[in-house]
CHARMM-style PDB file with segment names, atoms N, HN, CA, C and O in Angstrom:
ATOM      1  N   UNK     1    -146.752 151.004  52.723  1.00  0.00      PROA
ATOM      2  CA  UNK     1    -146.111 149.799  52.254  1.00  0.00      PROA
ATOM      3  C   UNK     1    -147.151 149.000  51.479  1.00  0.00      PROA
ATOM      4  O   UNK     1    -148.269 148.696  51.893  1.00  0.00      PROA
ATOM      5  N   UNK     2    -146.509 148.642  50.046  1.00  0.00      PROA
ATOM      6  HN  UNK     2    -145.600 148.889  49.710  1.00  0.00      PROA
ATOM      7  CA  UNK     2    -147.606 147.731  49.637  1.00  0.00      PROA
ATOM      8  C   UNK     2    -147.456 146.699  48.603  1.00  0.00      PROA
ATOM      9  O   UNK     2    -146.442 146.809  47.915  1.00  0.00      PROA
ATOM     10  N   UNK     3    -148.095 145.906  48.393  1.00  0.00      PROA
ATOM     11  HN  UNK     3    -148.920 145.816  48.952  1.00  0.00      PROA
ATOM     12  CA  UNK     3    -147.484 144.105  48.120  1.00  0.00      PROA
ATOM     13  C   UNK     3    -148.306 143.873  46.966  1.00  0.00      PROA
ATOM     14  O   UNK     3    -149.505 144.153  46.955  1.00  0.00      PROA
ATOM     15  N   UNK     4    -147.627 143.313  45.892  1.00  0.00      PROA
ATOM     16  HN  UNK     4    -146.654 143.086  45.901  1.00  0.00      PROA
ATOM     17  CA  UNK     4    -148.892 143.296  45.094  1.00  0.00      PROA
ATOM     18  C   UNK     4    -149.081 141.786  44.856  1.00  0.00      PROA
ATOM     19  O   UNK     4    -148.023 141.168  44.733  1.00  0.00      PROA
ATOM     20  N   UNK     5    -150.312 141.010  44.760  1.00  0.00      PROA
ATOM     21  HN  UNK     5    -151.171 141.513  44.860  1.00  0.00      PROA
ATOM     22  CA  UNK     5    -150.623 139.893  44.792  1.00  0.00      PROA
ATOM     23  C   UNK     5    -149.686 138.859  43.388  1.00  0.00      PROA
ATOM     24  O   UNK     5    -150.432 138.688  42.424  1.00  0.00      PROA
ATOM     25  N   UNK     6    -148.976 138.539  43.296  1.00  0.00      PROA
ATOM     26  HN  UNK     6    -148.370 138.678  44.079  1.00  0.00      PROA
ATOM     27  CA  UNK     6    -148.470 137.672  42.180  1.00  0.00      PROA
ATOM     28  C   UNK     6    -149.492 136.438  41.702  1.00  0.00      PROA
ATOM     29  O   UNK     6    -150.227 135.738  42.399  1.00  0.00      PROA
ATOM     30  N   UNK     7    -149.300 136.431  40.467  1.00  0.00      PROA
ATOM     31  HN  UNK     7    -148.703 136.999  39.901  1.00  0.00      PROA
ATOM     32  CA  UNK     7    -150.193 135.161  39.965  1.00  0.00      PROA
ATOM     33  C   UNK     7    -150.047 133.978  40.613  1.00  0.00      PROA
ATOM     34  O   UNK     7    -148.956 133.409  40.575  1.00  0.00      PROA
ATOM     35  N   UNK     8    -150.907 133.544  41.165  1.00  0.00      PROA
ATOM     36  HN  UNK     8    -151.793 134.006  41.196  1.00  0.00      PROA
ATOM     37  CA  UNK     8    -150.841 131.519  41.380  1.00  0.00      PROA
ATOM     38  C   UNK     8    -150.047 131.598  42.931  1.00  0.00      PROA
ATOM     39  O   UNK     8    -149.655 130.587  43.513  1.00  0.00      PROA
ATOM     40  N   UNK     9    -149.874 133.174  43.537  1.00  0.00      PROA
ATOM     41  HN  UNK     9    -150.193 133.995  43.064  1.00  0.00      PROA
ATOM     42  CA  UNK     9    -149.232 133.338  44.909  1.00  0.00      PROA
ATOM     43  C   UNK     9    -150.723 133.374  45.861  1.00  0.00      PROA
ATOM     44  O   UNK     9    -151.735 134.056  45.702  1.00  0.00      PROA
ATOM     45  N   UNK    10    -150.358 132.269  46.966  1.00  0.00      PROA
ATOM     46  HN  UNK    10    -149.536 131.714  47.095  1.00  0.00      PROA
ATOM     47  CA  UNK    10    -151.190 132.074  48.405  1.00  0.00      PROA
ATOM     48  C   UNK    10    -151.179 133.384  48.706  1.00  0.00      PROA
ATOM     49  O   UNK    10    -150.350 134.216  48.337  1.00  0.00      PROA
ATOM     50  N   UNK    11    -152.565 133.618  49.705  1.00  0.00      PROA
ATOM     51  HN  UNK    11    -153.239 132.942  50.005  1.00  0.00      PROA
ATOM     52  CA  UNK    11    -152.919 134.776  50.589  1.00  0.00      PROA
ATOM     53  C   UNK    11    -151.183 134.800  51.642  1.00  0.00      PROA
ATOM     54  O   UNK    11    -150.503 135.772  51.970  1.00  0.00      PROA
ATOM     55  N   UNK    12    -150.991 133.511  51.872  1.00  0.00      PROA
ATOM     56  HN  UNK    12    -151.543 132.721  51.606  1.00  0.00      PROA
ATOM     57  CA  UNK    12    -150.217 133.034  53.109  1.00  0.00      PROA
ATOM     58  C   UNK    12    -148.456 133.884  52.755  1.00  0.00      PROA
ATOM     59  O   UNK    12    -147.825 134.594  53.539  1.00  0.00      PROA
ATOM     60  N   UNK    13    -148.084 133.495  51.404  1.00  0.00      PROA
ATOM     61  HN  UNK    13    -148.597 132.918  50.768  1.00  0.00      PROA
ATOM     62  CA  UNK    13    -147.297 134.202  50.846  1.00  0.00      PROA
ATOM     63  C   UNK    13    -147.197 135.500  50.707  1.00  0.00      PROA
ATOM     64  O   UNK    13    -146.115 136.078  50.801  1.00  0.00      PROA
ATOM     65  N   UNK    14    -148.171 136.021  50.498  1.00  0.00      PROA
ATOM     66  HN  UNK    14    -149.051 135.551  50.421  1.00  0.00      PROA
ATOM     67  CA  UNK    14    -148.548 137.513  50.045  1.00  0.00      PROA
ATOM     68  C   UNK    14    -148.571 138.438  51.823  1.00  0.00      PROA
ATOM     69  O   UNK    14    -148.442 139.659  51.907  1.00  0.00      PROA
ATOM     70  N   UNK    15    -148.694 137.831  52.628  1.00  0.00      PROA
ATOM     71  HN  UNK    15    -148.799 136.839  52.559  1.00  0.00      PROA
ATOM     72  CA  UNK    15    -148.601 138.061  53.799  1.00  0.00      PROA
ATOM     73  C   UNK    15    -147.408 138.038  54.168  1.00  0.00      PROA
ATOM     74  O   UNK    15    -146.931 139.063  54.654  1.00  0.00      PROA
ATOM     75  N   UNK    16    -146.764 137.076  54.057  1.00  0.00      PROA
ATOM     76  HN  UNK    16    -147.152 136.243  53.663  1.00  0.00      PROA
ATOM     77  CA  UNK    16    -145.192 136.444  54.826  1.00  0.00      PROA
ATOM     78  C   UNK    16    -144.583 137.581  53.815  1.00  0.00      PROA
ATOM     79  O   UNK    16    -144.356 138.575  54.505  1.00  0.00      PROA
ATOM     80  N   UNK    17    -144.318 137.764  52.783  1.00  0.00      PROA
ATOM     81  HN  UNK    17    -144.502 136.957  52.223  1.00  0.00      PROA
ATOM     82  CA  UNK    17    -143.575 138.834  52.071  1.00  0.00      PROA
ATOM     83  C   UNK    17    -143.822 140.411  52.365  1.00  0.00      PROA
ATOM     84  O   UNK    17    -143.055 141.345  52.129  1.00  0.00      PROA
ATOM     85  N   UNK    18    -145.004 140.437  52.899  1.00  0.00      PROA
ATOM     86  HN  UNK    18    -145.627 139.679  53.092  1.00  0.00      PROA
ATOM     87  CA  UNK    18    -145.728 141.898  53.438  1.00  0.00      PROA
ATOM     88  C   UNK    18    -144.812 142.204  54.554  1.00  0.00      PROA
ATOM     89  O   UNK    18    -144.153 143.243  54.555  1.00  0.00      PROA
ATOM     90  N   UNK    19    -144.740 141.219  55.632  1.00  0.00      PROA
ATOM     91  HN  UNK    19    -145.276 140.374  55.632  1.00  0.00      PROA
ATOM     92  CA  UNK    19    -144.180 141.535  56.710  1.00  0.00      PROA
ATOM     93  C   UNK    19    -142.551 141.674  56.595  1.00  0.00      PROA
ATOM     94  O   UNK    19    -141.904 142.535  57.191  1.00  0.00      PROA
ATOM     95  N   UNK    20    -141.959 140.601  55.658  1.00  0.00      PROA
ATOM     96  HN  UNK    20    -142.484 139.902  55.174  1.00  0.00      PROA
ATOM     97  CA  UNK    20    -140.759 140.833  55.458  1.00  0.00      PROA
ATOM     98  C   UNK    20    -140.453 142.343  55.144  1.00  0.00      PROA
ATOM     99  O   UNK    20    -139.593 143.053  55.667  1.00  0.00      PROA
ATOM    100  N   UNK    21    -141.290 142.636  54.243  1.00  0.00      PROA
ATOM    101  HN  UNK    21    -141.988 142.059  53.819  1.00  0.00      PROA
ATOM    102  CA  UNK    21    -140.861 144.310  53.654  1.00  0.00      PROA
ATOM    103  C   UNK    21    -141.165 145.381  54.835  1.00  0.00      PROA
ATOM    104  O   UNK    21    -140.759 146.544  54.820  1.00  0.00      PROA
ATOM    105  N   UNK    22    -141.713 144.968  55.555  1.00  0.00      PROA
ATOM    106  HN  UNK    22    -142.042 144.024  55.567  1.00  0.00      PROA
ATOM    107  CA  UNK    22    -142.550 146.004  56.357  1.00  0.00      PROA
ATOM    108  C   UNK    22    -140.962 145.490  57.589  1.00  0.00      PROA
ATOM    109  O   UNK    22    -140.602 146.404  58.330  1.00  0.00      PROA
ATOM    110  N   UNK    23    -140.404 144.533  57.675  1.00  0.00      PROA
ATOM    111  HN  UNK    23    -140.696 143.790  57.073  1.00  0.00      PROA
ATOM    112  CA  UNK    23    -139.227 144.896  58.852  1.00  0.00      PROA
ATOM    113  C   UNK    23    -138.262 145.373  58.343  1.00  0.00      PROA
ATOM    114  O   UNK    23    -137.516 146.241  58.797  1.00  0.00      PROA
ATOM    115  N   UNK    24    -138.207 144.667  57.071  1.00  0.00      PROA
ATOM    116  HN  UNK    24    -138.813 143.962  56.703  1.00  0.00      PROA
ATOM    117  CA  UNK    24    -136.531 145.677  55.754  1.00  0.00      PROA
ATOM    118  C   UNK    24    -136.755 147.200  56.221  1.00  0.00      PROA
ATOM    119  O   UNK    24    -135.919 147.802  56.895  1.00  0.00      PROA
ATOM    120  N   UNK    25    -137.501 147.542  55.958  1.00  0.00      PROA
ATOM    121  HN  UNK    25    -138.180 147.053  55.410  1.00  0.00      PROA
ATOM    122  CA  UNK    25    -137.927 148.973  55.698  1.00  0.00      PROA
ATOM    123  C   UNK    25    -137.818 149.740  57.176  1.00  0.00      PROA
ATOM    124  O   UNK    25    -137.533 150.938  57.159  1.00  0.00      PROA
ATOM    125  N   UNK    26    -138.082 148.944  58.702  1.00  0.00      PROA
ATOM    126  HN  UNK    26    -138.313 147.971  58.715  1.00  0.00      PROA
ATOM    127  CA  UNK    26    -138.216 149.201  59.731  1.00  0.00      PROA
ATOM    128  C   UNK    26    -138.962 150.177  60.074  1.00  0.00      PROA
ATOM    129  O   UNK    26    -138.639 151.280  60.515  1.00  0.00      PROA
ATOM    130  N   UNK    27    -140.174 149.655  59.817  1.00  0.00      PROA
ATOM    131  HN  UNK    27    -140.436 148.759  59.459  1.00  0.00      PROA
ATOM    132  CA  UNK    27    -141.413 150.564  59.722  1.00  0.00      PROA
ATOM    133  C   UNK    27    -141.928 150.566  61.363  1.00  0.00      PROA
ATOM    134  O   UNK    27    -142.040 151.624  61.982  1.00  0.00      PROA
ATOM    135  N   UNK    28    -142.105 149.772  61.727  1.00  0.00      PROA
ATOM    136  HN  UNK    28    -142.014 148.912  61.225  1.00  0.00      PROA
ATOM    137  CA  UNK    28    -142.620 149.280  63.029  1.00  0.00      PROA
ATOM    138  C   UNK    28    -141.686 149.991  64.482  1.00  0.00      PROA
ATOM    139  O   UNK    28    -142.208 150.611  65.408  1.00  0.00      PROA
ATOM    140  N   UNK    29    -140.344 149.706  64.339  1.00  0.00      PROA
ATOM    141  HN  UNK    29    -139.920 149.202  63.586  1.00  0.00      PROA
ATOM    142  CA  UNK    29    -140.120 150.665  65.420  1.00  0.00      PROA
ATOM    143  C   UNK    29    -140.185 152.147  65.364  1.00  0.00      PROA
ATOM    144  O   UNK    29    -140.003 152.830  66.372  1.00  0.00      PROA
ATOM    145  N   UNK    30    -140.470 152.707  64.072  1.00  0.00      PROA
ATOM    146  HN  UNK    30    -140.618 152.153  63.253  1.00  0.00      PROA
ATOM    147  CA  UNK    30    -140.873 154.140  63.902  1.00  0.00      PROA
ATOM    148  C   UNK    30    -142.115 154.314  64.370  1.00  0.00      PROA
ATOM    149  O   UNK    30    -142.345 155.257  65.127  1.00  0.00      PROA
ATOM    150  N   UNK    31    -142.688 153.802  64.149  1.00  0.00      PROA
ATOM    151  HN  UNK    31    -142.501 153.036  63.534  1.00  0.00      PROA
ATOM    152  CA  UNK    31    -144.538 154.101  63.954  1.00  0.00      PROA
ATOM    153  C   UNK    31    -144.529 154.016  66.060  1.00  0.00      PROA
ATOM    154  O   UNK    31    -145.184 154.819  66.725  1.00  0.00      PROA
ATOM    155  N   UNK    32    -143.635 152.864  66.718  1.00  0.00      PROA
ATOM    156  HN  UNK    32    -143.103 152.211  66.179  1.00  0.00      PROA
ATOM    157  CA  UNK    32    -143.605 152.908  67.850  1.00  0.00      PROA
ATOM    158  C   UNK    32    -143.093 154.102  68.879  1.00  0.00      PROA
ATOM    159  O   UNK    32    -143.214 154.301  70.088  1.00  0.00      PROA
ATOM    160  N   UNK    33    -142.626 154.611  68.067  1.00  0.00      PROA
ATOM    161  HN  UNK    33    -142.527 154.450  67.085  1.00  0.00      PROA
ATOM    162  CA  UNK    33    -141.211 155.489  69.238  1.00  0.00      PROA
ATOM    163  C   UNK    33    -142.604 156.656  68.675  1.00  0.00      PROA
ATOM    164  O   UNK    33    -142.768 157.280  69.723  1.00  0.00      PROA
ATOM    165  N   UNK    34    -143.368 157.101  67.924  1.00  0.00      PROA
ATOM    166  HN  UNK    34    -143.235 156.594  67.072  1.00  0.00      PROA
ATOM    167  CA  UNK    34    -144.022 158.050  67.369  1.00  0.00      PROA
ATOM    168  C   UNK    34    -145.711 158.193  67.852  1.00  0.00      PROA
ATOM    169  O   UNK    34    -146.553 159.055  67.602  1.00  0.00      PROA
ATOM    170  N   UNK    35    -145.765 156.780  68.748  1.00  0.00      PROA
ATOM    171  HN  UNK    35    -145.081 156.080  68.952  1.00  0.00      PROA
ATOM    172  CA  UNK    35    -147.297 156.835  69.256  1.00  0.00      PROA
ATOM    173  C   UNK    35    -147.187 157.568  70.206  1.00  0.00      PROA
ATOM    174  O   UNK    35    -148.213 158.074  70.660  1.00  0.00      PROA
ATOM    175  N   UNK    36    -145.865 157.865  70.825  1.00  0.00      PROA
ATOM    176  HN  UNK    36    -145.031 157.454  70.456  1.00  0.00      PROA
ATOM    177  CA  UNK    36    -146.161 159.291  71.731  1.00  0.00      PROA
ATOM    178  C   UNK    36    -145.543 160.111  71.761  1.00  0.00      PROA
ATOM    179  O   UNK    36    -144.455 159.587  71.525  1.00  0.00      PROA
ATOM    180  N   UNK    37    -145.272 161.653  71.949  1.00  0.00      PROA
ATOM    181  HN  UNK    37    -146.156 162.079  72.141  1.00  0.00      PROA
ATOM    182  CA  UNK    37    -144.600 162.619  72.358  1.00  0.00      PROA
ATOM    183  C   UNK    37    -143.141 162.463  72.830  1.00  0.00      PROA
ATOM    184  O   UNK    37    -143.407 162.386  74.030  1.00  0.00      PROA
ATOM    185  N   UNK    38    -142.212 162.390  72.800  1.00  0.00      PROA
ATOM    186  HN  UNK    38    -141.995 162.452  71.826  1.00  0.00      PROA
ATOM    187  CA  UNK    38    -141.100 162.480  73.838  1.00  0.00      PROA
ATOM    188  C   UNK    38    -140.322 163.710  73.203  1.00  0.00      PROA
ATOM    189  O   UNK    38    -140.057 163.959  72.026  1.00  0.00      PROA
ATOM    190  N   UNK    39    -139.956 164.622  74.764  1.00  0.00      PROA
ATOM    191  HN  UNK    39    -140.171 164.420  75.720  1.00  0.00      PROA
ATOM    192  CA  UNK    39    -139.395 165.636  74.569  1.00  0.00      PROA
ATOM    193  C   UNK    39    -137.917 165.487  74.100  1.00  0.00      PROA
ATOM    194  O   UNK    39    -137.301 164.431  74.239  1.00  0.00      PROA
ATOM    195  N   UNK    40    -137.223 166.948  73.362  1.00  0.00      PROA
ATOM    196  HN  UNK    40    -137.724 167.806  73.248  1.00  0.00      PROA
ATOM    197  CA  UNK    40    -136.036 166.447  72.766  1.00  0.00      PROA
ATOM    198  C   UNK    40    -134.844 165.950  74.075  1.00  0.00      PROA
ATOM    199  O   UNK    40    -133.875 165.202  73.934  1.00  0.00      PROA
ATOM    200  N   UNK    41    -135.309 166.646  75.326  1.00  0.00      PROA
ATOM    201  HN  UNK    41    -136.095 167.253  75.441  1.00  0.00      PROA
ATOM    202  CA  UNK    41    -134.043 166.498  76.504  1.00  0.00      PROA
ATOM    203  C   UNK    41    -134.216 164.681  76.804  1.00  0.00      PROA
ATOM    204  O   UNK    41    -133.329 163.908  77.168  1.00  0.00      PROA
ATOM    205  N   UNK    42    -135.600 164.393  76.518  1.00  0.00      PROA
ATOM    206  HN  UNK    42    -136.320 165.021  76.222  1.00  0.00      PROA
ATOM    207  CA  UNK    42    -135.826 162.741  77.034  1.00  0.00      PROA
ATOM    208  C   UNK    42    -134.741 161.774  75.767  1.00  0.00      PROA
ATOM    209  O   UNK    42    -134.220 160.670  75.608  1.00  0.00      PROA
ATOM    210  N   UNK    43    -134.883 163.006  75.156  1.00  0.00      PROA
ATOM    211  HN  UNK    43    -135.306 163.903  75.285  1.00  0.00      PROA
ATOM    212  CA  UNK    43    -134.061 161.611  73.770  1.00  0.00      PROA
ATOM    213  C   UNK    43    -132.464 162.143  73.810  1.00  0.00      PROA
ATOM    214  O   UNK    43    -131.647 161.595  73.071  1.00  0.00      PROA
ATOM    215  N   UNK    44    -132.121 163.063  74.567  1.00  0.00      PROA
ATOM    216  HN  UNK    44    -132.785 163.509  75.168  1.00  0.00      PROA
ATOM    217  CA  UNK    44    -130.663 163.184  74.363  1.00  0.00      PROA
ATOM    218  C   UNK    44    -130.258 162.041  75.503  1.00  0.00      PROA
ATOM    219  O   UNK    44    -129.382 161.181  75.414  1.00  0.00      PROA
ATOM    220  N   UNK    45    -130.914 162.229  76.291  1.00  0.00      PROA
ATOM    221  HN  UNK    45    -131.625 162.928  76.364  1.00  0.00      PROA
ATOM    222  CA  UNK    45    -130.940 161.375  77.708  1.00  0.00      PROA
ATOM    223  C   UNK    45    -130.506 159.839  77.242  1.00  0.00      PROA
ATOM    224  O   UNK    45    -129.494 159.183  77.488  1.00  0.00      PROA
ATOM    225  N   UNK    46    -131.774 159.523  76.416  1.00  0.00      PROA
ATOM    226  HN  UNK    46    -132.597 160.056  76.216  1.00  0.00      PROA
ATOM    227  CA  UNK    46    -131.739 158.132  75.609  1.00  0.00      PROA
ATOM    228  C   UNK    46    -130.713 157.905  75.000  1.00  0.00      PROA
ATOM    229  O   UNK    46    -130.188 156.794  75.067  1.00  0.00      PROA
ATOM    230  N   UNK    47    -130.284 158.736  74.390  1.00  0.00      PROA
ATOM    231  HN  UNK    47    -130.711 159.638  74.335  1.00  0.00      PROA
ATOM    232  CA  UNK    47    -128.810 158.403  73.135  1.00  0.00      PROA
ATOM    233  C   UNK    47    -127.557 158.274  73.872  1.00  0.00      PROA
ATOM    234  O   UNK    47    -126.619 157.604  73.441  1.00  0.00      PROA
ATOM    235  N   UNK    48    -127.517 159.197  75.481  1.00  0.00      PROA
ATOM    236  HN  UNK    48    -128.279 159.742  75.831  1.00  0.00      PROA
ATOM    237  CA  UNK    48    -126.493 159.494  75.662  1.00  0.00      PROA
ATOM    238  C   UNK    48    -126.332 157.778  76.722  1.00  0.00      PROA
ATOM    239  O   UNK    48    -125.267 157.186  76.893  1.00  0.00      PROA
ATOM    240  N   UNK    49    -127.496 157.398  77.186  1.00  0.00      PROA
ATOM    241  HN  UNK    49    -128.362 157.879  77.047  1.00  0.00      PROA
ATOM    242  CA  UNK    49    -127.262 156.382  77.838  1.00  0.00      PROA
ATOM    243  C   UNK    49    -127.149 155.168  77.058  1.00  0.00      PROA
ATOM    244  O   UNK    49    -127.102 154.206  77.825  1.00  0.00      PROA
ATOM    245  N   UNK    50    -127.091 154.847  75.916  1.00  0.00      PROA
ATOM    246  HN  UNK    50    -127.129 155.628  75.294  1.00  0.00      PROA
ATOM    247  CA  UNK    50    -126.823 154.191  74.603  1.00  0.00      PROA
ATOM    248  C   UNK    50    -125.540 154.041  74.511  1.00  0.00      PROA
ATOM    249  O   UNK    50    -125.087 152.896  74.494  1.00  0.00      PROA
ATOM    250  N   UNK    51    -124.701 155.131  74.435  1.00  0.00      PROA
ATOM    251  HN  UNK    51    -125.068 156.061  74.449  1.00  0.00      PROA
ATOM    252  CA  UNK    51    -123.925 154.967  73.656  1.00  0.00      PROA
ATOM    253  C   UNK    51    -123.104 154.845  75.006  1.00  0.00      PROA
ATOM    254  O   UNK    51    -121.987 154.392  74.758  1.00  0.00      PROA
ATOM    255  N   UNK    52    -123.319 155.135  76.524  1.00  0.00      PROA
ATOM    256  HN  UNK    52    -124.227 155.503  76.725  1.00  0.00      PROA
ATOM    257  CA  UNK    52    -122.410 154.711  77.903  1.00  0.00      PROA
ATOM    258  C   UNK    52    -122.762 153.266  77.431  1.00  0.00      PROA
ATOM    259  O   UNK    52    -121.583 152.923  77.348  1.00  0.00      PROA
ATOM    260  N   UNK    53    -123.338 152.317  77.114  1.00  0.00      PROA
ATOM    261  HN  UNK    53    -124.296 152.596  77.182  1.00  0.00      PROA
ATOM    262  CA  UNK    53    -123.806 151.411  77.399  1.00  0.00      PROA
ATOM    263  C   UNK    53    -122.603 150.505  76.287  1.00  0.00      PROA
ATOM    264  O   UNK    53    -121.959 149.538  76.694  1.00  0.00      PROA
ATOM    265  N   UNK    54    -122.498 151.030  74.932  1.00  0.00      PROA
ATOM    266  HN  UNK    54    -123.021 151.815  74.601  1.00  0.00      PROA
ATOM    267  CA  UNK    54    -122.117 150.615  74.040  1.00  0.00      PROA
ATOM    268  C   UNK    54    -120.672 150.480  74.324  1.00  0.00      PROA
ATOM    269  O   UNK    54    -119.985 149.543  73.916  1.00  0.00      PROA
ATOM    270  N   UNK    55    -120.232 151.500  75.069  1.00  0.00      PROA
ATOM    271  HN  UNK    55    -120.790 152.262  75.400  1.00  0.00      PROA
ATOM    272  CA  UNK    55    -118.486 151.829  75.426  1.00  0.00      PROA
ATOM    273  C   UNK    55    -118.222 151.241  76.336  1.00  0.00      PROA
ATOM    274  O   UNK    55    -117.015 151.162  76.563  1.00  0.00      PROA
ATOM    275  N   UNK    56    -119.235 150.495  77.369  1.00  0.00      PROA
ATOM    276  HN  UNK    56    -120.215 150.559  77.184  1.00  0.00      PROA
ATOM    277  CA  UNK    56    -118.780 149.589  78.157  1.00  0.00      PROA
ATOM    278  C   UNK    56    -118.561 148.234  77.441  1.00  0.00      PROA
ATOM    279  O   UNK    56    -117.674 147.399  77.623  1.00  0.00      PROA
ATOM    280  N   UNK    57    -119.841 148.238  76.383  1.00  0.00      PROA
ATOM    281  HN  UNK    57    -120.561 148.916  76.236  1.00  0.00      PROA
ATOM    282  CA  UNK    57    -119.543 146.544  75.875  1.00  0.00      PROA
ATOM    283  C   UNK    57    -117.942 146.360  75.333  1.00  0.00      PROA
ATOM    284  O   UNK    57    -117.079 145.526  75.608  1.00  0.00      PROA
ATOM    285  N   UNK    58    -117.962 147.543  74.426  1.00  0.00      PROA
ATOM    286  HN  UNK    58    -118.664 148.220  74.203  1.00  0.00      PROA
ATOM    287  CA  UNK    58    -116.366 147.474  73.837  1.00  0.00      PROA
ATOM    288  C   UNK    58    -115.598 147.188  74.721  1.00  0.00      PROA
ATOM    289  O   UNK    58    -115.016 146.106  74.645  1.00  0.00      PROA
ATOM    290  N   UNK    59    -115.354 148.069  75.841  1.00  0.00      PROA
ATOM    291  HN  UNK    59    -115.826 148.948  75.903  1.00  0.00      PROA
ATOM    292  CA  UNK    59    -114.518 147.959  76.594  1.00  0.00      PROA
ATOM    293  C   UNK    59    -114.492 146.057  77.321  1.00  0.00      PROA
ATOM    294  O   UNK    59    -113.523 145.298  77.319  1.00  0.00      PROA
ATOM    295  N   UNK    60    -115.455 145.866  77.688  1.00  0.00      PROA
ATOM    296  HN  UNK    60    -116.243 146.482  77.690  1.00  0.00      PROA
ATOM    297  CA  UNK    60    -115.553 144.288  77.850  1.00  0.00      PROA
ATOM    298  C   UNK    60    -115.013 143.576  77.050  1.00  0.00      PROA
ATOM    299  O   UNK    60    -114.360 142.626  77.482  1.00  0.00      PROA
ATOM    300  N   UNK    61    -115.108 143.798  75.649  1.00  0.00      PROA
ATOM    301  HN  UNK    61    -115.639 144.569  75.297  1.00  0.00      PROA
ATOM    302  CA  UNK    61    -114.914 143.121  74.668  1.00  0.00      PROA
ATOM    303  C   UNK    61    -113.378 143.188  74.644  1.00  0.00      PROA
ATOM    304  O   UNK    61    -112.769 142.245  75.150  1.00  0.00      PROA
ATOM    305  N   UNK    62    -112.634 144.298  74.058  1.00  0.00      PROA
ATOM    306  HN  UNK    62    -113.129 145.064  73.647  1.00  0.00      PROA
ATOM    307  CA  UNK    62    -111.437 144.218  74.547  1.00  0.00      PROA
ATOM    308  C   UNK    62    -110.873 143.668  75.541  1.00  0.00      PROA
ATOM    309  O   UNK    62    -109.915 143.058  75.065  1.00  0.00      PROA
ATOM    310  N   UNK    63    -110.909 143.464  77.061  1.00  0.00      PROA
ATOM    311  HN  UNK    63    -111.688 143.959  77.448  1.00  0.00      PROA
ATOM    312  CA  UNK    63    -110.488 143.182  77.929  1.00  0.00      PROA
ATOM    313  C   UNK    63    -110.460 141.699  77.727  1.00  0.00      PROA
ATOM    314  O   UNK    63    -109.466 141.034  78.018  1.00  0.00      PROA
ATOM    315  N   UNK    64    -111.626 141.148  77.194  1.00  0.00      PROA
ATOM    316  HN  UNK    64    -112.434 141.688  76.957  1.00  0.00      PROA
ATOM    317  CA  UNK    64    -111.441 139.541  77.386  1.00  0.00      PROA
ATOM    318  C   UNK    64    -110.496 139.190  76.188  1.00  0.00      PROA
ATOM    319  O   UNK    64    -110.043 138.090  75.873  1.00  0.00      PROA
ATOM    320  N   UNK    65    -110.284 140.650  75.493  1.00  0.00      PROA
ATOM    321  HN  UNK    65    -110.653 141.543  75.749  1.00  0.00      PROA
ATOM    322  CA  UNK    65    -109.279 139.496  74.007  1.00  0.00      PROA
ATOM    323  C   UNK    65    -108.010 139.948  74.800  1.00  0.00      PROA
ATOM    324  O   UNK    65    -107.048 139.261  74.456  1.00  0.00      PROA
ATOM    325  N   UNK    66    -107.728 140.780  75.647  1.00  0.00      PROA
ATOM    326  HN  UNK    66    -108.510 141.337  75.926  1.00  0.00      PROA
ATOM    327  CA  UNK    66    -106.533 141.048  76.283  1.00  0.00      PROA
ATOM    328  C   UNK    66    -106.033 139.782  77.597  1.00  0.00      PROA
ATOM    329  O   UNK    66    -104.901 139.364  77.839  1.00  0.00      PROA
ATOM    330  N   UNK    67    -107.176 139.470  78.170  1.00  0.00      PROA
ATOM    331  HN  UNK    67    -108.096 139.810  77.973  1.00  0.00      PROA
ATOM    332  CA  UNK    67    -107.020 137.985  79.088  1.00  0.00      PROA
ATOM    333  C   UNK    67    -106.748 136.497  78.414  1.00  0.00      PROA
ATOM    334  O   UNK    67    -106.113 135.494  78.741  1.00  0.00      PROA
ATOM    335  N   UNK    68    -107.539 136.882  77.345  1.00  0.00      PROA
ATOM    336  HN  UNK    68    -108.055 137.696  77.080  1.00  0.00      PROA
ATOM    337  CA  UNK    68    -107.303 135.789  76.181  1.00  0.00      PROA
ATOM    338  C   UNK    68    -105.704 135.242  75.364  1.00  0.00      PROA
ATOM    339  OT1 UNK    68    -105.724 134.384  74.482  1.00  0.00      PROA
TER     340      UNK     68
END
């Protein structure tokens, strides 16, 4: 990732826009999930408890527009 200094632009700017691009891009939770190893059965594990997680919210979600 890289920023190029604009004329008459602060260090402070040139920073604050660095980081903006660097979360657009979602650089940071890659570089995280990648500082270590995880086997492929640990990440089906992960996805599959994701997406139980997600089908309950719905399901919540529905129910209160149905009480509603």
């Amino acid at each position: 990732m890289t920023v190029q200094l604009r004329p008459g632009e602060s260090q402070d700017n040139l920073l604050k826009r660095f980081r903006k691009a660097v979360a657009e891009a979602r650089i940071l939770p890659t570089v995280r999930q990648k500082r270590w190893f995880t086997p492929k059965s640990e990440l089906r594990r992960i996805k599959k408890q994701k997406a139980i997680r997600k089908a309950r919210r719905t399901m919540r979600k529905r129910e209160m527009r149905i009480q509603s």
